[in-house]
N, C-alpha and C positions, 0 to 999 in steps of 0.2 A: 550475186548468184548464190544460190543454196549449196551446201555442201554436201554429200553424198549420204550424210547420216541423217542431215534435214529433209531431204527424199525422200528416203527410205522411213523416214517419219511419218511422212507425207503420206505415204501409201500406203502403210500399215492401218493410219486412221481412217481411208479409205474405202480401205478391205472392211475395216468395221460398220461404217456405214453403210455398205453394201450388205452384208449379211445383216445387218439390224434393220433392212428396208421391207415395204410389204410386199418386194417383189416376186416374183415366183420362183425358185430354186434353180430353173434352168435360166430364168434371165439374169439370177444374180452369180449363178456360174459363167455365164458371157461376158458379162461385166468387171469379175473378178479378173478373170483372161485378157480382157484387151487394158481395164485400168490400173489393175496391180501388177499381175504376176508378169507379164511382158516387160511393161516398164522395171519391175525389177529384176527382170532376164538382163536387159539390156541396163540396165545399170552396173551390176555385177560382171558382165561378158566378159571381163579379162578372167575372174577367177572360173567360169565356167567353163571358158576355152583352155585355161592352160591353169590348172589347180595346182599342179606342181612347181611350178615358176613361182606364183603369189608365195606359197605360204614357204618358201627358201628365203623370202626380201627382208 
């Protein structure tokens, strides 16, 4: 299993090939949305839901 910085690797390189694609601005802002930034909502969700907790550990 990948580790959380291998993910988020993951989907940085992603984001790039999406904006480097010839698709049209609004498809690759859909795209950005459901393949990167989601997954990395949902990756991060502990620090999103509770910011304060994380960064006290």
């Amino acid at each position: 299993m990948a580790t959380k910085l291998e993910e988020e690797e993951y989907l940085y390189r992603r984001a790039i090939d999406i904006i480097e694609s010839a698709d049209s601005d609004p498809v690759k802002e859909d795209l950005l949305f459901q393949e990167v930034w989601t997954p990395l909502a949902v990756l991060y969700k502990d620090r999103i839901l509770a910011p304060e907790a994380v960064l006290e550990e």
